[in-house]
C-alpha positions as CSV (number, residue, x, y, z in Angstrom):
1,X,87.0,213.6,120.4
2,X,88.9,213.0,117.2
3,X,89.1,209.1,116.2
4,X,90.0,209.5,112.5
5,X,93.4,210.0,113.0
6,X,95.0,209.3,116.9
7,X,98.6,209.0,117.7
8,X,97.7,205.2,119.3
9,X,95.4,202.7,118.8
10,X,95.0,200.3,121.5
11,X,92.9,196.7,120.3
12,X,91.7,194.6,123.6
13,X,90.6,196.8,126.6
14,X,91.5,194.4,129.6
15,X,94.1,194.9,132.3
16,X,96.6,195.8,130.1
17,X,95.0,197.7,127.0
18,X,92.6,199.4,129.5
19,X,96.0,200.4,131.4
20,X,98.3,201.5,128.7
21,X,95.6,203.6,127.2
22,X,95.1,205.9,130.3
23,X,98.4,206.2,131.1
24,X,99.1,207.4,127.4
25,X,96.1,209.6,127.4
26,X,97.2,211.0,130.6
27,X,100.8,211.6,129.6
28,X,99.1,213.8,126.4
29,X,98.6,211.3,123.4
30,X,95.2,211.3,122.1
31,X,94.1,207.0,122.6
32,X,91.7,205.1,120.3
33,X,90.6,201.9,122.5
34,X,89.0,199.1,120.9
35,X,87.2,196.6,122.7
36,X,85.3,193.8,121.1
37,X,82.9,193.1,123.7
38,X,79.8,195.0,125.4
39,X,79.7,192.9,128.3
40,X,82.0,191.4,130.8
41,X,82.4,187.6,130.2
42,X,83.7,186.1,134.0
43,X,86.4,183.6,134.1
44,X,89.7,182.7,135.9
45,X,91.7,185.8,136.2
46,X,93.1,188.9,138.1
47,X,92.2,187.7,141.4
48,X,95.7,188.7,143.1
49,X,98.4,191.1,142.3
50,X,101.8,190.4,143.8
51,X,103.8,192.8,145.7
52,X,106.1,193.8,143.2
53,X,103.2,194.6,140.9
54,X,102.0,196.8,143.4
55,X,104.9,198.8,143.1
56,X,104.9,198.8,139.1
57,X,101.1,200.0,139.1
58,X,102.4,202.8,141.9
59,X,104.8,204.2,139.7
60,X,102.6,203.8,136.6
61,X,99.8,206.4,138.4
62,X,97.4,203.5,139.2
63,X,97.7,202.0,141.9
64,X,94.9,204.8,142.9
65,X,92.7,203.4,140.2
66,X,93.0,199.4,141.7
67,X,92.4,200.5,145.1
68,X,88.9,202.1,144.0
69,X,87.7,199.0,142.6
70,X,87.5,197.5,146.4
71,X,91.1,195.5,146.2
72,X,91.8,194.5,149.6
73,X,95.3,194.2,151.1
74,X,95.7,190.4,152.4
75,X,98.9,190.5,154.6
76,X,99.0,187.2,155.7
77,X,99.6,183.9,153.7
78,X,98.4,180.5,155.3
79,X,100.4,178.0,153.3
80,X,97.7,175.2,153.8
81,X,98.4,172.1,152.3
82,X,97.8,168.5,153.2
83,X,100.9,167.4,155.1
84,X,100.5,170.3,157.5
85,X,97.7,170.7,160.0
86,X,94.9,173.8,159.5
87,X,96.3,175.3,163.3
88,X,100.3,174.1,162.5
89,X,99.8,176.0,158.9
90,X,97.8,179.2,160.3
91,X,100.9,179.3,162.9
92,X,103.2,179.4,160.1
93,X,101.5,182.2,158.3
94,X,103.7,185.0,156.6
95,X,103.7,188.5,157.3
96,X,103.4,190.1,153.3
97,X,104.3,193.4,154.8
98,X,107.9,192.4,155.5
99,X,108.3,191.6,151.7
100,X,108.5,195.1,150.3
101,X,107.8,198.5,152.1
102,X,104.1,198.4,152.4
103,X,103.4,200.0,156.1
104,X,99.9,199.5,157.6
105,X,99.1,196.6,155.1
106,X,95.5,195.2,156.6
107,X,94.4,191.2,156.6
108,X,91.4,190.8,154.8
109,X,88.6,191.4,157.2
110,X,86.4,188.4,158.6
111,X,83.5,188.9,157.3
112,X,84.9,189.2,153.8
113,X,87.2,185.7,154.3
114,X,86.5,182.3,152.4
115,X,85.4,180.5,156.1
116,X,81.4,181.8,155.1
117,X,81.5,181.3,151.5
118,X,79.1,179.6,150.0
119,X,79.9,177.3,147.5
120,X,79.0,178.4,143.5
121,X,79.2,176.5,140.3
122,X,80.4,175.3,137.8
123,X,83.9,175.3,139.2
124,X,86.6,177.2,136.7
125,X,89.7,176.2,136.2
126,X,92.6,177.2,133.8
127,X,94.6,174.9,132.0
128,X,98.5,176.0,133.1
129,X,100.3,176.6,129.8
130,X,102.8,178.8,129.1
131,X,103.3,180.8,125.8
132,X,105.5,183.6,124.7
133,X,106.7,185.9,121.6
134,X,110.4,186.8,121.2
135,X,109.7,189.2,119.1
136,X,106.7,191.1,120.4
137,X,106.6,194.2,117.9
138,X,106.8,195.3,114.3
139,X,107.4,198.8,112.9
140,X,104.3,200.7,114.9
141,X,103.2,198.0,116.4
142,X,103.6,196.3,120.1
143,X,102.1,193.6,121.7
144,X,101.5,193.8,125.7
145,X,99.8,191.7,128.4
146,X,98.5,188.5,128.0
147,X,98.2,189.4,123.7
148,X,102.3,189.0,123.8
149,X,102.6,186.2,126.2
150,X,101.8,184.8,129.2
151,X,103.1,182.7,132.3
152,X,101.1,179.7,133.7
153,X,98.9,181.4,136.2
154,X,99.7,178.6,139.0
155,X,101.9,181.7,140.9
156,X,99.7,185.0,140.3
157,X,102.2,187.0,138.3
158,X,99.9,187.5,135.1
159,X,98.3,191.1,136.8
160,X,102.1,192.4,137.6
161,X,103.9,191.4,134.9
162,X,100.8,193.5,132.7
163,X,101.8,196.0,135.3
164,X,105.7,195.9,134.1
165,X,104.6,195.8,130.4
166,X,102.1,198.9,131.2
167,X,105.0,200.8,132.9
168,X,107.9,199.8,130.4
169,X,106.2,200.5,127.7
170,X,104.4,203.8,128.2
171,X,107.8,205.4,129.4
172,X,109.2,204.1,126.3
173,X,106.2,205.5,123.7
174,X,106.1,209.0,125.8
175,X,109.4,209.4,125.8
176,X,109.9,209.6,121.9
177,X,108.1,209.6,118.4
178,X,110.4,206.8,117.0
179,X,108.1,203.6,117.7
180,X,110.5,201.7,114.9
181,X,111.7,197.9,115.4
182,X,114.7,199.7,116.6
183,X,113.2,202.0,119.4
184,X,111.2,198.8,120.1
185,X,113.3,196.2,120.7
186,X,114.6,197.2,124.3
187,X,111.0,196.5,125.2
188,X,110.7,193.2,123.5
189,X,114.2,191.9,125.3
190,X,113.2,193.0,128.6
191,X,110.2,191.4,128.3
192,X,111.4,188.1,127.0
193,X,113.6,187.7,129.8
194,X,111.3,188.5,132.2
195,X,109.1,186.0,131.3
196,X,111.7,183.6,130.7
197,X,112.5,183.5,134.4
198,X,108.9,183.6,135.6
199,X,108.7,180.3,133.3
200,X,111.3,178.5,135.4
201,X,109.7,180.4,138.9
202,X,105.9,178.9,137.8
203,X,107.7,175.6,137.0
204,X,109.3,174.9,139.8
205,X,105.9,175.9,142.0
206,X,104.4,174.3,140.4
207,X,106.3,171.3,140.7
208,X,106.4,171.6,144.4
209,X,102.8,172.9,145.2
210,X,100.1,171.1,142.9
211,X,101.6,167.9,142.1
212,X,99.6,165.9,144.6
213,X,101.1,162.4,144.3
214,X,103.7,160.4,146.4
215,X,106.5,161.8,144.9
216,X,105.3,164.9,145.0
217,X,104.1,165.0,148.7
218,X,108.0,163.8,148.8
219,X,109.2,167.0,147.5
220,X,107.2,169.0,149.0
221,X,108.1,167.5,152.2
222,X,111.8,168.4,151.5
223,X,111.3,172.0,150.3
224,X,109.2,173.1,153.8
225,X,111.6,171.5,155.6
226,X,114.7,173.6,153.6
227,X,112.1,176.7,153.9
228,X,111.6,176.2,157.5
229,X,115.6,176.7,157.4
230,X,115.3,179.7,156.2
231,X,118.0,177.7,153.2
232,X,119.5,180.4,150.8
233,X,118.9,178.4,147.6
234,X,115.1,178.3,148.4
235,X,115.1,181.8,149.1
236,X,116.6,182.4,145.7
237,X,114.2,180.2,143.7
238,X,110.8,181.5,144.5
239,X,111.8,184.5,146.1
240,X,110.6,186.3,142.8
241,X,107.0,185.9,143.0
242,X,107.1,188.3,145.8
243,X,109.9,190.5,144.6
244,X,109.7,190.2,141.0
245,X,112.3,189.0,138.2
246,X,113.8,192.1,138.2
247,X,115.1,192.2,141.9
248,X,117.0,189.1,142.0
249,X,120.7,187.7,140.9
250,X,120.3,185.9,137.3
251,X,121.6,182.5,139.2
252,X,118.1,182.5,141.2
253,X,116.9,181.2,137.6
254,X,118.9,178.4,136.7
255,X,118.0,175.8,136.2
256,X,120.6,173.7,137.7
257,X,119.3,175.9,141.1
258,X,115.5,174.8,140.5
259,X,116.4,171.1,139.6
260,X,117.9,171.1,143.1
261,X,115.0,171.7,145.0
262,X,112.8,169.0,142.8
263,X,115.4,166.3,143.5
């Protein structure tokens, strides 16, 4: 293999470089990946991939590849918390396969559930900022994944929306050889609204989910009772972290909607 001279050179080979270099190889550009480190180093990350990233790594050819590393499908989702009983909230559980067209989704089996689990330490956390670039790229150069900005992880959108960048930007660099500011800058805007309103989304969930104080059991009170009837606005406000910031009306991110629900 050449490595003087390749059409792309990708620097960081996690989800995203890792991803955007086989998807350019495959679509006939010859990839140089760098990656700085020999071994894996474990910490908090890519544990879940949402249901609209699902569909972004299907129509970016690997959705094959994340299924051979032993994901599992988990249908359901038991929204435990502590002002609902363990039997009240497993009643309540959602069916993920009504979300988006996934037929024959399976739960994850027993014997692979968190009941058996055995504790391990030290406990890993992550710290819930958010960060972003407006202008994610220069003349030849483009920044993707978590390298351009990411969302606070309280929501699980950081593996989809690296699956949006993947997708978004590899039709955009296969489809031409003009990798200017210009050809560019689509890509940057997209992005930078995207994560815009998966700023306000993580917010507000976070708001409502981990803020485990009087007030806050308060408000979260009020939104499972709105949820509970089936309320439009609430539909609306987290409705992306299933569907994605692409498949919703602008007005499901404002913030005058949000504030709403944490008042």
């Amino acid at each position: 293999m050449r490595t003087k001279n390749p059409d792309v050179v990708v620097v960081g080979a996690g989800i995203a470089g890792a991803s955007v270099a086989a998807v350019l190889a495959r679509g006939g550009l010859e990839v140089l990946l760098l990656e700085r480190q020999r071994a894996y180093r474990d910490r908090v990350r890519g544990e879940y991939m949402a249901p609209w990233g699902v569909l972004e790594a299907r129509a970016a050819g690997l959705e094959t590849v994340i299924r051979g590393a032993r994901a599992v499908d988990a249908r359901y989702n038991v929204p435990y918390d502590e002002l609902v009983a363990p039997s009240a909230a497993e009643a309540a559980r959602g069916d993920a396969s009504t979300i988006l067209p996934f037929a024959g989704l399976r739960s994850i089996p027993a014997a692979r559930g968190l009941g058996g689990a055995t504790a391990a330490g030290p406990c890993a956390t992550f710290s819930g900022e958010q960060t972003w670039c407006e202008e994610p790229y220069a003349d030849g150069v483009v920044l993707l994944g978590d390298a351009g900005g990411y969302d606070d992880p309280v929501d699980g959108q950081g593996l989809s929306l690296a699956m949006r960048d993947v997708r978004q930007l590899s039709e955009l660099l296969l489809a031409t050889g003009d990798w200017t500011v210009a050809a560019l800058r689509p890509y940057g805007q997209q992005r930078a609204e995207r994560l815009r309103r998966m700023r306000r989304v993580s917010r507000t969930f976070a708001a409502l989910m981990t803020t485990f104080t009087a007030d806050g059991r308060a408000r979260r009170n009020r939104y499972d009772t709105a949820s509970a009837a089936r309320r439009e606005d609430v539909r609306l406000a987290l409705g992306a972290i299933h569907l994605g910031p692409d498949r919703l009306p602008t007005e499901a991110f404002s913030d005058q909607l949000h504030e709403s629900l944490l008042t």
